[in-house]
N, C-alpha and C positions, 0 to 999 in steps of 0.2 A: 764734561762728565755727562755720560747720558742716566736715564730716570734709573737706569738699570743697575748701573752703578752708587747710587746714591742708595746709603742706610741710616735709617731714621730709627731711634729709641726712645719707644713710648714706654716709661714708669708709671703705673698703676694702673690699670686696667678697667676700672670702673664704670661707672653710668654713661660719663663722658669719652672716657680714656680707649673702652674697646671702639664705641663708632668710630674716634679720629681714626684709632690705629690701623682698622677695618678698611675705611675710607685712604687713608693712605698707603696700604698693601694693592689696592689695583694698580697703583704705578709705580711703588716704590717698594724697597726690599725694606720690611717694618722689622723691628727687633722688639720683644716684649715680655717686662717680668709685670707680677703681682703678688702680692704674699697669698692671695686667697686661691686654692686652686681649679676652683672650679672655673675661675676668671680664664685662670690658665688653657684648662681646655678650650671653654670658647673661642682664645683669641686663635688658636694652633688652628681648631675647624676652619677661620676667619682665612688663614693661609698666614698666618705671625709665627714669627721663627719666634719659639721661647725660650726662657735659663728660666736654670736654680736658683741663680740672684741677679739684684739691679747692676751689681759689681760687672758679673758675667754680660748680660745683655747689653751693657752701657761702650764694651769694647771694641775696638774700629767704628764706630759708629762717628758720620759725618754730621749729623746734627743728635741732640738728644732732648725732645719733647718732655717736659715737667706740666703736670696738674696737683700742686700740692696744696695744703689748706693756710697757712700764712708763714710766716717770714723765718719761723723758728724750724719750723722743717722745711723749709729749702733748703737752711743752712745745714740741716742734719742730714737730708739727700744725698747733699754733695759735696761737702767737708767733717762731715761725722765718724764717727768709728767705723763705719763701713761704708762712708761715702764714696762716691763715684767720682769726681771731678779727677782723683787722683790716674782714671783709668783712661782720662779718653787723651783719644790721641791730639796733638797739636794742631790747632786751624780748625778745631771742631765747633760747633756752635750750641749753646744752650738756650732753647725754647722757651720761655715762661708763660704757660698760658694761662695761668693765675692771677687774681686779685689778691697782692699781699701789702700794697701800700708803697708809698716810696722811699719808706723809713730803709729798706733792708736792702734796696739797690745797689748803694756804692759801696758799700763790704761786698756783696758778692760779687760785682765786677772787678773787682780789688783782687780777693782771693782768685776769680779764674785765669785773670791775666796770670797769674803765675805759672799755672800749668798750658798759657800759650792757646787758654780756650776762651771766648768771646760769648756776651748775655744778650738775645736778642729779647728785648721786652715786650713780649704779644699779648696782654689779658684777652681773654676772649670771652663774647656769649654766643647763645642762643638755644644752648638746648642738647639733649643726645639725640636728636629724631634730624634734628638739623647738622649736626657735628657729622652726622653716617652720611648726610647728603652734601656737602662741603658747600654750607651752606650759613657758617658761621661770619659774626661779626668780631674783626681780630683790628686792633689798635696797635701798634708796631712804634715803637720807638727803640730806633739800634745806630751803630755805627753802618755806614753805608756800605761797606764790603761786609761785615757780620748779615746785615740784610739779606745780601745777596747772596751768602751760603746756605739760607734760610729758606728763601722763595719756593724753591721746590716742593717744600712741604706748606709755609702757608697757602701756598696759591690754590694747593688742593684741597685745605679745608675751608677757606673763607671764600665767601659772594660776591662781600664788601672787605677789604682790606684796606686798608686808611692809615697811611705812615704819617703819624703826627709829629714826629721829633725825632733827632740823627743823633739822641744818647738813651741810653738805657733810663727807664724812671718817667720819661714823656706816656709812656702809652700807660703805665701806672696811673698818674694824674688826669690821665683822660676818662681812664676806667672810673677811676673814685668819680667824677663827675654822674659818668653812664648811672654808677649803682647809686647815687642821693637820688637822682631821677627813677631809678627799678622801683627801690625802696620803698618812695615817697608812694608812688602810684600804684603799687601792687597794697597797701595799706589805706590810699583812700578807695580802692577798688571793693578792700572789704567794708570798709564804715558803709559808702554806698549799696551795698549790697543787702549788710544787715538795715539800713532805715528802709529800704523797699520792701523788706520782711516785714519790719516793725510796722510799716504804713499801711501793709494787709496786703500789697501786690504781686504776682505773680514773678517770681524771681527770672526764672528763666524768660521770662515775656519782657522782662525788665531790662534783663541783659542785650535782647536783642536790638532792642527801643534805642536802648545809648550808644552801639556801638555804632549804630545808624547815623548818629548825631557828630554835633561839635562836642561831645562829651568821651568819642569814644578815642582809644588808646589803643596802643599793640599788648599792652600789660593789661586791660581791660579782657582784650579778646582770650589773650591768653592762659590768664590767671581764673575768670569769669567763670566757668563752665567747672575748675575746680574748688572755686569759694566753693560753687554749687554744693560740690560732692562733701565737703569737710564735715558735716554733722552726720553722714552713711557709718556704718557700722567698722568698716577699714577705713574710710577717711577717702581724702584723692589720693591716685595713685603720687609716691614720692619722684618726680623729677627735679625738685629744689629745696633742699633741706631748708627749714624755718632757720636754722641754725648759721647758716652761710650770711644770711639778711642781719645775723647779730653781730658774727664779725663785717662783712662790709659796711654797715653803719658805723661800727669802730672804726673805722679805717677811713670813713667820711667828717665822724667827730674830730677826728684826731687832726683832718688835713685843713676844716675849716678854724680850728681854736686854733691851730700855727698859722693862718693866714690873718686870724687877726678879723674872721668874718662872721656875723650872727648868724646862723642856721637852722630859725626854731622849729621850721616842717620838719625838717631831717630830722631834730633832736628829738619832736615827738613821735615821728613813726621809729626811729630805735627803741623808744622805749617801750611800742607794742611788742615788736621782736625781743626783745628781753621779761616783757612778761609772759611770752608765750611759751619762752625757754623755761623758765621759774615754775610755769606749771604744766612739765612735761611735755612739751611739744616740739622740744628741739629736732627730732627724726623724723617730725612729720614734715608734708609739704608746706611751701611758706605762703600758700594758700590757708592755711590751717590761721592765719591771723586771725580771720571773720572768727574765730572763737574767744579771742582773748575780748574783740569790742561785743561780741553778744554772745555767752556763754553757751546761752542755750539754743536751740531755732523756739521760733515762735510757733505754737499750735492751734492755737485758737483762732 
């Protein structure tokens, strides 16, 4: 099968969703729904063949790319009253490029086998600036032929692609890993940040100082610049909802108390993500934490 022949279905359009889909339209024939339509035109400019539904778009398609928010709408995606699983054709493969935990893996490999279609389990980060430049980090756990229907389209969005496991649910437990680490360190980026306030120092002068050091982080560099912005008048801009940080800490509580492991950094940087939710911040960026540890900026 050449690149030409191969069609790939990205559902939802979003932050993340147009870059891949974008990104995957230079070589591949992309299919593309969203409920929002503005989404819609974008991806069509992009050169995305579009539908009127996930139903319509999800048809002859040789893989079908999913970003959905946890395990109860996957299930509604693709076995719901107007799910898709029912549509694609046999020997198709489904993408999950989602953190939804390992709970909701073996029901949904369960139910696709029946329609003869196969779960490749990819979580993915890095960002939509990074996803448009396939330049993402994708954790892959599948069966080795599901893999191998898949390739075409992760190859072009990942840098680093890392098969950790030959079943669905491996690249899950790898992600819950990735995100106690995002988590943890995008949360003490902010404590740090706010004591350099409180201690009278020049924040941004501060920032550069550590990233200099054995202090500094890829969450440090990244996150750093929009701690900064969180107290401006619109905030940082949103590339990471605070909100995502509340379920994937769910998703790390949940994996460390079935293991039977104590996890008290995790458990307190969830609970900054959960106050930050409590007091309205869940749409803001997950930069937006540096508010729940120091409400205010310091002025004086």
């Amino acid at each position: 099968m050449t690149s030409s022949d191969y069609t790939i279905t990205v559902l939802g359009l979003g932050a993340m969703g147009l870059p891949m889909a974008t990104r995957l339209a230079s070589e591949l024939t992309v299919h593309g729904f969203d409920i929002a339509e503005p989404r819609l035109e974008l991806a069509a400019a992009a050169g995305i063949k579009t539908f009127a539904s996930a139903r319509e778009a999800s048809q002859d398609a040789d893989a079908l790319l999913l970003a959905v928010r946890n395990g109860e709408q996957l299930n509604d995606v693709l076995f719901g009253e107007n799910g898709v699983a029912a549509v694609l054709k046999p020997g198709a493969v489904v993408i999950l490029g989602s953190t939804v935990g390992t709970e909701a893996i073996p029901a949904t490999v369960a139910k696709l086998a029946e329609y003869g279609v196969s779960l490749v389990d990819a979580p993915l980060s890095g960002g939509p600036k990074r996803a448009g430049e396939g330049d993402l980090l994708i954790v892959v756990g599948a069966e080795p032929e599901a893999l191998e229907k898949a390739r075409p389209a992760l190859e072009l969005l990942a840098s680093t692609l890392s098969i950790v496991g030959d079943k669905p649910g491996d690249g899950q437990a790898l992600k819950t890993v990735n995100q106690l680490l995002c988590g943890v360190h995008i949360a003490a980026a902010a404590e740090a940040m706010a004591l350099a306030d409180a201690l009278g120092l020049d924040q941004a002068k501060t920032l550069a100082a550590l990233e200099a050091g054995a202090a500094g982080s890829f969450m440090l560099s990244n996150r750093g610049p929009r701690i900064l912005e969180a107290y401006s008048e619109d905030g940082a801009e949103v590339l990471s909802r605070l909100d995502i940080f509340v379920k994937d800490m769910g998703i790390v509580g949940k994996a460390t108390r079935a293991a039977g492991l104590a996890a008290p950094v995790a458990a307190a940087a969830e609970q900054l993500y959960l106050l930050g939710q409590a007091q309205g911040l869940a749409a803001a960026d997950d930069s937006a934490v540096i508010k729940v540890v120091a409400p205010s900026k310091r002025t004086a």
